[in-house]
N, C-alpha and C positions, 0 to 999 in steps of 0.2 A: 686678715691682718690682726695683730695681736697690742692693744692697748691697756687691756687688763683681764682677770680670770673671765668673764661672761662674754669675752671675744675666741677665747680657749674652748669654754663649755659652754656652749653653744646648744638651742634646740634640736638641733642639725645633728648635732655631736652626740649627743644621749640617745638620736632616735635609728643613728648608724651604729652606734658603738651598742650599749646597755641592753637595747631596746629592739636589736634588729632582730627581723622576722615576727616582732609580734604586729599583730593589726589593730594600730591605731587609730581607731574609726569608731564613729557612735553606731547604735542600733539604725540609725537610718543613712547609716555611708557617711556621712561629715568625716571630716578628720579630725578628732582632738584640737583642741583653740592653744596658740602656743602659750595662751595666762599658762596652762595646766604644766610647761616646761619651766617658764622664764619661772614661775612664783617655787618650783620646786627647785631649783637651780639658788635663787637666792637663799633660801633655809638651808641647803647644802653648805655651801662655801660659809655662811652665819653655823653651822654643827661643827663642820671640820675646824676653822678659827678657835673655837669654843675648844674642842674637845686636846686639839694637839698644845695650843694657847700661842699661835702664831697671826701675822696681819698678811693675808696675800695680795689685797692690793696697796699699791702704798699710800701712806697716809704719813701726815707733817703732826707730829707732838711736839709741843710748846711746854716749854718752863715743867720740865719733868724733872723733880727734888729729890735730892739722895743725901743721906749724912753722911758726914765725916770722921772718921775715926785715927786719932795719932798714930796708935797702933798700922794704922795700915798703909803710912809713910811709905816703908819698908818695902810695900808691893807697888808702889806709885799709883797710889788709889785705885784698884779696881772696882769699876761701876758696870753692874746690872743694871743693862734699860727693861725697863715694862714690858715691851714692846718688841717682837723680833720677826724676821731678822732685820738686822740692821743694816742700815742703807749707804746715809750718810750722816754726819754729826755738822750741824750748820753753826752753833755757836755753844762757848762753855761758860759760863759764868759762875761766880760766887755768888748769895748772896744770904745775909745773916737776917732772919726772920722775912717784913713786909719792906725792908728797906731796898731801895734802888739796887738792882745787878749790879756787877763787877766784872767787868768781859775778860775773858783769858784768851790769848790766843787758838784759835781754833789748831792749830798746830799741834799743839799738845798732846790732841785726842791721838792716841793710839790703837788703831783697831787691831783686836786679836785676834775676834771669832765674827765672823757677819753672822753665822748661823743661828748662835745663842746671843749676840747684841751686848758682847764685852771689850771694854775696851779700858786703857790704862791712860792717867793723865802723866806725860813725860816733858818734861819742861825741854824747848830746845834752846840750842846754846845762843843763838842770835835774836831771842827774843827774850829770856829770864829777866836780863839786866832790869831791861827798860819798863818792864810790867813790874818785877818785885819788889825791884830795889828805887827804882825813880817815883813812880808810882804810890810806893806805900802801900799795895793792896797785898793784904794774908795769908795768902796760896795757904800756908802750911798750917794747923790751929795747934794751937798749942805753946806757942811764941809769946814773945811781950805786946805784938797785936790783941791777942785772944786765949788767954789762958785755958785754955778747957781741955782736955781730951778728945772728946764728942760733943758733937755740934749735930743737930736736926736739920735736916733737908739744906744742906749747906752747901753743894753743889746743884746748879741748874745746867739744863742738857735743853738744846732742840733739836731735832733729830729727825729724820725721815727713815721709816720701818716698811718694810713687804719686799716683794720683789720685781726684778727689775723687768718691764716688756718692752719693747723696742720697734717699729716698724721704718723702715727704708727703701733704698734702691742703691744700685752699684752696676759697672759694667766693668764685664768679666770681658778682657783683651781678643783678641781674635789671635789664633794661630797656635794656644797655649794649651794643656792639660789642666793645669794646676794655677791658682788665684788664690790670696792673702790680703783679708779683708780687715779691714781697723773698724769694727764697729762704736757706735757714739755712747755705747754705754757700756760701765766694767759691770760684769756678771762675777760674785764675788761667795752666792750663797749653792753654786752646782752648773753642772754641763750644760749649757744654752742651748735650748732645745728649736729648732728652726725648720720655716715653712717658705720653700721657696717659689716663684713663679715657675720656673722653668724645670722640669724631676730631674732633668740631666744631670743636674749641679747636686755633686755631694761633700759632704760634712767629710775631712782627713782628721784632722785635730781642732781643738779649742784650749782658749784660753782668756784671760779676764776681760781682754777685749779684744781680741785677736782670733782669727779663724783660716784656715789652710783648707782651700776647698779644692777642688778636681770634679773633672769632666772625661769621659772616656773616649770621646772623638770634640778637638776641637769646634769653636766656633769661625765661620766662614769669614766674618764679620765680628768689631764689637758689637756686644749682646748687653741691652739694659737687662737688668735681673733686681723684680723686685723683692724684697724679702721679710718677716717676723719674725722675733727670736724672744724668744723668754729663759728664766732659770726656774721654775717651777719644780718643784720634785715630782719625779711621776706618780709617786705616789697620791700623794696631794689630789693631783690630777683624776686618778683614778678613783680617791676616795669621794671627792666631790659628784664625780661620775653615778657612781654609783648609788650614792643617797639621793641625789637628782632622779633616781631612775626607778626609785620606787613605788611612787604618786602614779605617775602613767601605767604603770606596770600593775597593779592593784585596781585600777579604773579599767583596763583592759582585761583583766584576768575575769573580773564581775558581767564582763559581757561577752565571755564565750560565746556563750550558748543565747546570747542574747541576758538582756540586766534580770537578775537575782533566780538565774535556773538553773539546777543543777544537771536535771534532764529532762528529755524529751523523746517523745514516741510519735510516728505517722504511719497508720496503716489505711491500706483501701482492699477489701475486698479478703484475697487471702496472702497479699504482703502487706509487711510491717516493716519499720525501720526505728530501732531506738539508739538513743544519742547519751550517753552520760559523760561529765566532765568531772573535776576535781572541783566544782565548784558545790560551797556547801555552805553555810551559819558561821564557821568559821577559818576555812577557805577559802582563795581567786584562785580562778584558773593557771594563773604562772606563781602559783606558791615555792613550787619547788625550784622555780631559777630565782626568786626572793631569798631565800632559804641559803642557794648558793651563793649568792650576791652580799650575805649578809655575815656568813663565813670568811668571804674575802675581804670586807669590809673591817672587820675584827683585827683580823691580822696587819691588814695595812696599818690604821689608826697606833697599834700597836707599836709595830717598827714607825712609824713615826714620831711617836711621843721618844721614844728611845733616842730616836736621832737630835732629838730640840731639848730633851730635856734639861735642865739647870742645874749643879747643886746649890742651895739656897741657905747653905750653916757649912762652917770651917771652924777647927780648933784653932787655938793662937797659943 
């Protein structure tokens, strides 16, 4: 079941996926201690966060400050959060220097993009009145409130950023092919990617919270079916996999042939048997699926900055 990325990438996961067919075992049979997974596993998903400049598991930002510019009336303030993707917006507020917030309707927030964490402040018609006009509080700067143009850190934001994981249960009717499932959370930054109890049950379509499943031979009976769903990019997925899977794979590559030998010879009499590995001074034994690993790696990172990236400057 799926509560956040280290329920996904799992030791399990790196040592079937990354890591399958090498022998993960010390010089005297132990198997690898899973510190040697989980501690590579966390610097992963800490490189990929880093390197793409996204949050994957989610996390609550408070009182995150953005300025104000008259100028961008026009576009009804579009605000870049820090932080993406973006989740959900829990409150907006004004406020001018250290002085007390000014709550705006959370309504307002209108989200564009969950993927880059943009959204636009839209005033709706059944709340304007009563906040700008009853109130007295400056939405707009530049008025007989606040004469300025530009105002610093003049909008506050709380906000929940990552993405979304989900675990449940549902019971799929007896007699039917096909089931349509309302899941408790909108997936809103890609395809929800899902792990169910039973393999029968498959994925038709998705949507933000909505899912069309099928079965190819009824069930006899109602069937509990429990289920995980995430929106994780596979890439993501993969990229973290893969940096995860380096540490084991470099500790294993050093004990081929047993720790720090490149080769080895055994004769008795007039046979002989000699042993060489790729293992050398600056060499492990699985250099060259590192090597591969590190190519894929590249590329992935690649298309994913492309995919998240921001523009951060517009002419006016």
């Amino acid at each position: 079941m799926a509560l956040n990325i280290r329920d996904v990438i799992t030791p399990q996961f790196v040592k079937d996926t990354m890591a399958l067919g090498v022998d993960l075992t010390l010089d005297d049979g132990t198997p690898f201690p899973d510190a040697v997974f989980t501690s590579a596993i966390d610097h992963a998903i800490s490189m990929v966060e880093a390197e793409v400049g996204i949050t994957i598991d989610q996390r609550i930002f408070s009182e995150e400050r953005h300025d104000a510019d008259i100028q961008e009336r026009f576009a009804h303030y579009p605000i870049h959060l820090d932080h993406l993707p973006l989740k959900s917006v829990q409150q907006l507020s004004i406020k001018i220097g250290t002085s007390p917030a000014a709550s705006l309707p959370v309504e307002w927030v209108t989200i564009n993009d969950h993927t880059t964490s943009k959204f636009n402040i839209i005033p709706v018609a059944t709340t304007v009145g009563s906040v700008y006009f009853r109130s007295g509080i400056p939405l707009l700067i530049g008025d007989v409130f606040s004469p300025y143009s530009k105002f610093p850190s003049y909008f506050s934001v709380d906000y929940t950023a990552g993405f979304t994981f989900e675990e449940s249960s549902f019971t799929f009717p007896a007699g039917v092919k096909k089931h349509t499932l309302t899941l408790e959370e909108s997936y809103n930054c890609g395809r929800p990617q899902f792990t169910f109890s039973n393999n029968n049950v498959k994925v038709l379509s998705t949507g933000k919270n909505l899912v069309n499943l099928h079965i190819s031979t009824p069930f006899p009976a109602d069937t509990l079916i429990t289920y995980s769903v995430h929106d994780v990019d596979p890439l993501i997925l993969k990229s973290v996999a893969i940096l995860a899977s380096f540490l084991p794979l470099d500790i294993a590559g050093d004990l081929v042939a047993g720790a720090g030998i490149a080769s080895k010879s055994i004769s008795l009499d007039a046979l002989s048997q000699q042993i060489n590995t790729t293992s050398s001074a600056t060499n492990a034994g699985y250099s060259a699926r590192v090597k591969q690993y590190d190519r894929e790696l590249k590329a992935a990172l690649n298309a994913l900055r492309a995919k998240y990236k921001r523009i951060n400057f517009w002419a006016r």
